[in-house]
C-alpha positions as a Markdown table, in Angstrom:
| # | Residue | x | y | z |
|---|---|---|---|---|
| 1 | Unk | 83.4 | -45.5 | 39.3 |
| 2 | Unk | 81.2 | -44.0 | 41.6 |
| 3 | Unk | 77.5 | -43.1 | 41.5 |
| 4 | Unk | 75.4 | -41.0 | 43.2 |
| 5 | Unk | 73.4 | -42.1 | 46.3 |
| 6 | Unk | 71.5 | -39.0 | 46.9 |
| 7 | Unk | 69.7 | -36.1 | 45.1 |
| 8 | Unk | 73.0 | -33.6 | 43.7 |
| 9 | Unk | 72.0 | -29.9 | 43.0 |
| 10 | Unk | 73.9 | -28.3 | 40.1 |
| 11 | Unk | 74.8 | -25.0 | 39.7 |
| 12 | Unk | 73.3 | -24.4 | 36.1 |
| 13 | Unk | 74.1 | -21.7 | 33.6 |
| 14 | Unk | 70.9 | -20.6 | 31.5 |
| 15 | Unk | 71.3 | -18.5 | 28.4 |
| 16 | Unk | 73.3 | -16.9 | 25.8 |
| 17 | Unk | 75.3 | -15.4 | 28.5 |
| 18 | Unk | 78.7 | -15.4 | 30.2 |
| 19 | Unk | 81.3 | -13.9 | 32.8 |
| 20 | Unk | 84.9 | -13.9 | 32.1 |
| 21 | Unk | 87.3 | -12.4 | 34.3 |
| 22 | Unk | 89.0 | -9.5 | 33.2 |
| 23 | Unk | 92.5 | -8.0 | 32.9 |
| 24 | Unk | 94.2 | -6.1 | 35.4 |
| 25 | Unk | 94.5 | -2.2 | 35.2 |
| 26 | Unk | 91.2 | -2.1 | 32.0 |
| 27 | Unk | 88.2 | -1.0 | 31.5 |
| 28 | Unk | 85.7 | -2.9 | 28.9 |
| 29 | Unk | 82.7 | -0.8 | 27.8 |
| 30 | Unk | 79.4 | -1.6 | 26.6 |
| 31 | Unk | 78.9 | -2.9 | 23.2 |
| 32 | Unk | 82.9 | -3.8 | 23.2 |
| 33 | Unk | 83.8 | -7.0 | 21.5 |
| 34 | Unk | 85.9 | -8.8 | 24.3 |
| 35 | Unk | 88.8 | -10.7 | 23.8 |
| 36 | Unk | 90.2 | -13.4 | 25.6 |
| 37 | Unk | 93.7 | -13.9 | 26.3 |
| 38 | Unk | 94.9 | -17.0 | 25.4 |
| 39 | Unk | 97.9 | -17.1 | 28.0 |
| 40 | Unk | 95.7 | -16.5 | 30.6 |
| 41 | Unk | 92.1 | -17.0 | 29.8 |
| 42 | Unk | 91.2 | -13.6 | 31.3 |
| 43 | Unk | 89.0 | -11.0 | 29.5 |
| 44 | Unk | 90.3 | -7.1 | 27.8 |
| 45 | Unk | 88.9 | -5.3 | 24.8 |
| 46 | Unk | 89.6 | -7.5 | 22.2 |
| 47 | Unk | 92.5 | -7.3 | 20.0 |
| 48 | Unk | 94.1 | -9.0 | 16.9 |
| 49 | Unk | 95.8 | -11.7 | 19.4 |
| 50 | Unk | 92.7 | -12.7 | 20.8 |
| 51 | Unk | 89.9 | -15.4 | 20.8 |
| 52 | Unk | 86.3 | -13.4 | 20.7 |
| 53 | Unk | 84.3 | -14.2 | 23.3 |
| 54 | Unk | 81.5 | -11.8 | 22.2 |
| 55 | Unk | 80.1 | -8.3 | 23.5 |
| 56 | Unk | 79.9 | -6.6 | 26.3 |
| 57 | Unk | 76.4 | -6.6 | 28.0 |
| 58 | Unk | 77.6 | -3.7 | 30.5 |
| 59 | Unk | 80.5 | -1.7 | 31.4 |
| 60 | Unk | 83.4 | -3.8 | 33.2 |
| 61 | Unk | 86.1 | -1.5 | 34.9 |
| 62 | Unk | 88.6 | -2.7 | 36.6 |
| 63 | Unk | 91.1 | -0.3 | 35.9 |
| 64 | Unk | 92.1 | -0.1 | 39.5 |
| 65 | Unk | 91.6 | -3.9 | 40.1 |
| 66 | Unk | 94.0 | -6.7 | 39.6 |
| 67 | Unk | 93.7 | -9.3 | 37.2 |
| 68 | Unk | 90.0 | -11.8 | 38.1 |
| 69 | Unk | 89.3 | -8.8 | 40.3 |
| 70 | Unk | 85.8 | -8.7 | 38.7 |
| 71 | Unk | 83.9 | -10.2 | 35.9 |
| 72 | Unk | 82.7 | -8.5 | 32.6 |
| 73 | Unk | 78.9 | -10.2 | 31.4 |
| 74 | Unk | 79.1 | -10.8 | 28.0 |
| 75 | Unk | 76.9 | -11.6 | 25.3 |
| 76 | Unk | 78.4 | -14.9 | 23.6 |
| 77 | Unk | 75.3 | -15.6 | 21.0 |
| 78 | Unk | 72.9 | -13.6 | 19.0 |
| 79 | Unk | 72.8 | -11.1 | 16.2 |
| 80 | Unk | 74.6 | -7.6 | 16.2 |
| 81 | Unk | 74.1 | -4.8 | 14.0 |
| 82 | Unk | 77.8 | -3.6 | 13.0 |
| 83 | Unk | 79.5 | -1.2 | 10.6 |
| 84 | Unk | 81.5 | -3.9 | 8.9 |
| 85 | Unk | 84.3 | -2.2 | 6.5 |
| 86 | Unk | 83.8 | -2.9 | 3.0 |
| 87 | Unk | 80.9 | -5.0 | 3.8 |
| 88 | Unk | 78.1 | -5.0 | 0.8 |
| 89 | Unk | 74.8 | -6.6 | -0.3 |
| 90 | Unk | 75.9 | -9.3 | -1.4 |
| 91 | Unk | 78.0 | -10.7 | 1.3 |
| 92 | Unk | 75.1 | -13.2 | 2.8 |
| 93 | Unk | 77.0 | -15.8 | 5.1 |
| 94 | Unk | 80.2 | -14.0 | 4.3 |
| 95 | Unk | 82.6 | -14.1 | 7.6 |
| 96 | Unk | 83.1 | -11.5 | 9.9 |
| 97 | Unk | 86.4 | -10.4 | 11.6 |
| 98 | Unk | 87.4 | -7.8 | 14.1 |
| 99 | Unk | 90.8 | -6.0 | 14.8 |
| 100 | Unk | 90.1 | -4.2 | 17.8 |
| 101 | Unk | 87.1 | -4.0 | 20.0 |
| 102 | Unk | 85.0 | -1.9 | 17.8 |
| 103 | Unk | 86.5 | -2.5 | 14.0 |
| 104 | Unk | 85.0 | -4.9 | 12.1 |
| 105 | Unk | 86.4 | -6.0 | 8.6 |
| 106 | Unk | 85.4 | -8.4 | 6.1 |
| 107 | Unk | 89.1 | -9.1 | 5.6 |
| 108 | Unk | 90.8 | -12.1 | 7.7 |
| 109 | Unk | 94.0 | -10.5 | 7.7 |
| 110 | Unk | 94.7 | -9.4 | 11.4 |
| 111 | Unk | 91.5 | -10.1 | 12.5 |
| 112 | Unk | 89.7 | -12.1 | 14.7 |
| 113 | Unk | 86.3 | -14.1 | 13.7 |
| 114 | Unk | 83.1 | -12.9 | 15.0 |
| 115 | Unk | 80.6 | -14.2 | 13.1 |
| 116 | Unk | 78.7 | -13.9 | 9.4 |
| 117 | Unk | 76.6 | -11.7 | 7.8 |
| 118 | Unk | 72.8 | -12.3 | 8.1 |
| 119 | Unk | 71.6 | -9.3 | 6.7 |
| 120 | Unk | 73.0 | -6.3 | 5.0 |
| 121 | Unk | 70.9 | -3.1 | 6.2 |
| 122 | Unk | 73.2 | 0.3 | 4.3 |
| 123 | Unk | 76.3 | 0.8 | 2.9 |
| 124 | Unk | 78.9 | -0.3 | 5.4 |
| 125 | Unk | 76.0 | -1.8 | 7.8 |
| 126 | Unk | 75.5 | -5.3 | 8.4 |
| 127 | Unk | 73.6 | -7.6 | 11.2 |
| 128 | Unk | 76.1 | -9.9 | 12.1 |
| 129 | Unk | 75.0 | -13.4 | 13.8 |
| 130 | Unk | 77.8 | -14.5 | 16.2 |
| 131 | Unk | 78.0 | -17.6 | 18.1 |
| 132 | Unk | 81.3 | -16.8 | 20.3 |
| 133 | Unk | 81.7 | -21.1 | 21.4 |
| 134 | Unk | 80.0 | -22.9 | 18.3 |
| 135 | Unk | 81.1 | -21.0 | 15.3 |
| 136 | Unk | 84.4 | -21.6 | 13.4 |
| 137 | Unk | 86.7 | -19.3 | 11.5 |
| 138 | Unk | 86.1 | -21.0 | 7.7 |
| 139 | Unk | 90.1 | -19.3 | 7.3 |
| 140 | Unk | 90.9 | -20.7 | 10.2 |
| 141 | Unk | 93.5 | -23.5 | 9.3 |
| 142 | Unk | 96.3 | -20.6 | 7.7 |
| 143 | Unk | 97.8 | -18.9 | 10.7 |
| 144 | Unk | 99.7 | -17.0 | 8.3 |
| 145 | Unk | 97.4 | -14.6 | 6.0 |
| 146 | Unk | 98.5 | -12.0 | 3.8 |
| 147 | Unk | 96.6 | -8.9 | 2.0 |
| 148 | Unk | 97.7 | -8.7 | -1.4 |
| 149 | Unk | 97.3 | -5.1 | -3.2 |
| 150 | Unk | 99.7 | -5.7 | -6.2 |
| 151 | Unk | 101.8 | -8.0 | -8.8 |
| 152 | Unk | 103.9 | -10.3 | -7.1 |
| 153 | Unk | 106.1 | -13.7 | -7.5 |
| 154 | Unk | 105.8 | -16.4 | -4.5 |
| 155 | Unk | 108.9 | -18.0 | -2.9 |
| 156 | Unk | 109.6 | -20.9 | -0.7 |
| 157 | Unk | 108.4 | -18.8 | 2.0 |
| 158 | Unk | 104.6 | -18.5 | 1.2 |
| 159 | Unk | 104.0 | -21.9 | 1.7 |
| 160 | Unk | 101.2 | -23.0 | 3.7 |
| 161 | Unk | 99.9 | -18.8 | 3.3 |
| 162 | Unk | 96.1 | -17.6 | 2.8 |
| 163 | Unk | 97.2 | -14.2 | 0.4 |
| 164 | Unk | 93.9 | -12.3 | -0.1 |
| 165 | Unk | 93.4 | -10.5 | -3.1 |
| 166 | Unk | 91.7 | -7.4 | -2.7 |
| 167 | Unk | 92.4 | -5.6 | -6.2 |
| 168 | Unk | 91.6 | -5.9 | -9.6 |
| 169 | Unk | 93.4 | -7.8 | -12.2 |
| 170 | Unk | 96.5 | -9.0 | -9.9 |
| 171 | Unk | 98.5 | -11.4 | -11.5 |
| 172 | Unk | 100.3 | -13.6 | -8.9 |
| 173 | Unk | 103.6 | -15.2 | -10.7 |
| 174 | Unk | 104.2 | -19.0 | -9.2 |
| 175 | Unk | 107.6 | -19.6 | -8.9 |
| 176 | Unk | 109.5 | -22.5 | -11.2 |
| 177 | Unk | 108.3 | -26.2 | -10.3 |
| 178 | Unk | 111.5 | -26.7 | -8.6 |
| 179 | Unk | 110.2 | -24.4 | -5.1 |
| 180 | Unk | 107.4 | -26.4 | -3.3 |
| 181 | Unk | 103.9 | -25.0 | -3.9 |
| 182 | Unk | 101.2 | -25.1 | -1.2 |
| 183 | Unk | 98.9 | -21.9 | -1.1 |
| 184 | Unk | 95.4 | -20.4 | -1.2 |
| 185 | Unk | 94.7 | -17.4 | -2.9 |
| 186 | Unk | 91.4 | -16.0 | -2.2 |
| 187 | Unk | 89.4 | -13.4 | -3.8 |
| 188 | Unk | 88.5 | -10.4 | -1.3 |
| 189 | Unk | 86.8 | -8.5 | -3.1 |
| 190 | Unk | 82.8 | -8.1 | -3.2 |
| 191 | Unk | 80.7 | -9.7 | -5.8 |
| 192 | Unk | 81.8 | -9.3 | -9.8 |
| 193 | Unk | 84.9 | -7.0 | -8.6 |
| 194 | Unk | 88.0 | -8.7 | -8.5 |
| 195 | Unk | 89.5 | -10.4 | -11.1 |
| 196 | Unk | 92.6 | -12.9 | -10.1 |
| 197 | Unk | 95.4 | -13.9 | -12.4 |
| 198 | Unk | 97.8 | -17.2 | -11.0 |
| 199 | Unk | 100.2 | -17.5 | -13.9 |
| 200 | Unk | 102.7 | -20.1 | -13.9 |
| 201 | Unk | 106.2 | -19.9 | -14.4 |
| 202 | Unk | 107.1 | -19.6 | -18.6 |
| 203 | Unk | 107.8 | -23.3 | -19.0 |
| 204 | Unk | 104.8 | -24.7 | -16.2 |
| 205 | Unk | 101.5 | -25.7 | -16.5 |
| 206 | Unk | 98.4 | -25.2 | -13.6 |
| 207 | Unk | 97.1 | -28.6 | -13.7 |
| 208 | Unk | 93.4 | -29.3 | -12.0 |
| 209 | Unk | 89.5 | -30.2 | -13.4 |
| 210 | Unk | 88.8 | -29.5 | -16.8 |
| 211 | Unk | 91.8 | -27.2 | -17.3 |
| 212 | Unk | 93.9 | -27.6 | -19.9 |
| 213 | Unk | 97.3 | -27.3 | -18.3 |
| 214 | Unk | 98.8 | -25.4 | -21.1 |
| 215 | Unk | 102.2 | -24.1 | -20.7 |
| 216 | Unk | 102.6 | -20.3 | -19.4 |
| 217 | Unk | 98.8 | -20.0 | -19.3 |
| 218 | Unk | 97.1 | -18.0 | -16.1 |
| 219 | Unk | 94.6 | -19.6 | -13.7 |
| 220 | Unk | 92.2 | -17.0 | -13.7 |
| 221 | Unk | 89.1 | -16.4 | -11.4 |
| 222 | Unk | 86.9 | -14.7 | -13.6 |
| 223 | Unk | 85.8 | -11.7 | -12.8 |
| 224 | Unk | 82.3 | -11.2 | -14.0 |
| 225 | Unk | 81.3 | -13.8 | -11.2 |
| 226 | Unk | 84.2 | -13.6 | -9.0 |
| 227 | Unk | 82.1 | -13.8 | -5.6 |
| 228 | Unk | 84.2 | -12.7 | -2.0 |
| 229 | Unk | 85.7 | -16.2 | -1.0 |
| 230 | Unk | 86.4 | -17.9 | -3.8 |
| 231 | Unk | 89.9 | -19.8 | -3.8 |
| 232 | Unk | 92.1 | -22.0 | -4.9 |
| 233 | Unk | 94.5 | -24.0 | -3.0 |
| 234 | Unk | 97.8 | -25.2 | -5.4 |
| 235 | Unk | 100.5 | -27.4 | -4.2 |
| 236 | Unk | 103.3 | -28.8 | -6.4 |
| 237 | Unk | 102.4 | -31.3 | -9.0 |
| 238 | Unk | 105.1 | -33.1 | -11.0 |
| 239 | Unk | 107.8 | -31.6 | -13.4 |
| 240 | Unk | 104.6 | -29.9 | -15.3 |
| 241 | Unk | 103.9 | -28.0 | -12.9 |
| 242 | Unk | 101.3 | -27.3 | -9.8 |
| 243 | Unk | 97.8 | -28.9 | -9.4 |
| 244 | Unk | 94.6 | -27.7 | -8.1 |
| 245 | Unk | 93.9 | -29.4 | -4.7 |
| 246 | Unk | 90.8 | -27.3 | -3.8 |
| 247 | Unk | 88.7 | -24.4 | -5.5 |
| 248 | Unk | 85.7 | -23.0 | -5.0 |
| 249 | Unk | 83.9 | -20.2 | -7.9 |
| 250 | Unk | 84.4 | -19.9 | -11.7 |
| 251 | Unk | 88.0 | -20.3 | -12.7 |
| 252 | Unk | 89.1 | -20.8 | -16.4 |
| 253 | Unk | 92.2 | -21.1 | -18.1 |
| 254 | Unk | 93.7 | -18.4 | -20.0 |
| 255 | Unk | 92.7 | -18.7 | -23.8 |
């Protein structure tokens, strides 16, 4: 190991601030939410494939430039004020994505985390605070996320999926004990909205705290305080049927 023997200046970076190098043949604009590409670490208006690495301070066009031909400043921490679709008063903290460089969602399906809500101003308005190196994606362990918009029976093949709920009184039908389990079903919908229905197959139970684990009785996140975010995560049990391994909001068993 070597020390130093002199005085060393460092080239310091001060700030909420950075430069990226951007694509070749592309033009970022101001107030675009940049994307990084993960192959290649260089900087384009973001899309669904992306990491975010916050907004565009200025205009970056390098539309006639090849790729690290010139740098775009971005903004990489701070608070934003967004139209978020679907976003509503009482989605403090909620999460952020977006799916394109100027369409932000509160849905994690195809998006990209930005940030959370600090403060909701009007319908489909919200300040957003975003911390592009610091904050983490609170979905971001499922690769695999699906919207869910209607009745439906999992399969083998939903294992280790995030399905998001986003209308009312859906009921989900768990395949028989005999397929693996391991899912989270998540409520999308704003607050007292969106009522979710997990019903086991006819001879199962849904096993977890303080349930009963009757027989062909739904799992049901009740709607009256069914806040955007709550979940369960299942995962097969024994030959009664699937247990709870996580859950977060009011969930009751089906009288």
């Amino acid at each position: 190991m070597t020390t130093l023997a002199a005085n060393t200046q460092r080239a310091y970076e001060l700030g909420e601030q950075n430069d990226i190098p951007v694509i070749a043949s592309d033009i970022i604009y101001e107030g675009a939410a940049v994307g990084i590409v993960q192959a290649s670490g260089h900087a384009r208006p973001l899309t669904s494939a992306d990491i975010f690495g916050g907004f565009a301070l200025r205009q970056a066009d390098n539309s006639a430039g090849a790729a690290a031909a010139i740098n775009v400043n971005t903004v990489i921490k701070g608070e934003v004020q967004l139209t978020v679709s679907g976003v509503t008063i009482t989605d403090l903290r909620q999460p952020v994505y977006a799916t394109d460089d100027d369409t932000f969602t509160m849905s994690p399906v195809g998006g990209v985390f930005v940030g959370f809500v600090k403060r909701f101003v009007s319908s489909g308005i919200a300040v957003v605070e975003f911390d592009a190196p610091a904050f983490r994606d609170p979905w971001g362990e499922f690769k695999v996320r699906e919207a869910v918009t209607g009745n439906f029976t999992t399969d083998i093949q939903d294992n280790g999926k995030l399905f998001w709920v986003t209308t009312d009184a859906v009921t989900i039908t768990l395949a028989a004990v005999a397929t693996p389990l391991n899912c989270v079903f998540a409520n999308g919908g704003s607050y007292g909205t969106v009522a979710i229905n997990l019903s086991p197959n006819a001879s199962d139970q849904i096993q977890g705290p303080d349930f009963a684990g009757t027989a062909n009785k739904d799992l049901i996140n009740t709607k009256a305080t069914a806040q955007r975010g709550d979940f369960v995560k299942l995962v097969t049990g024994d030959a009664n049927g699937a247990i709870v391994a996580e859950l977060r909001g009011t969930w009751a068993t089906e009288a």
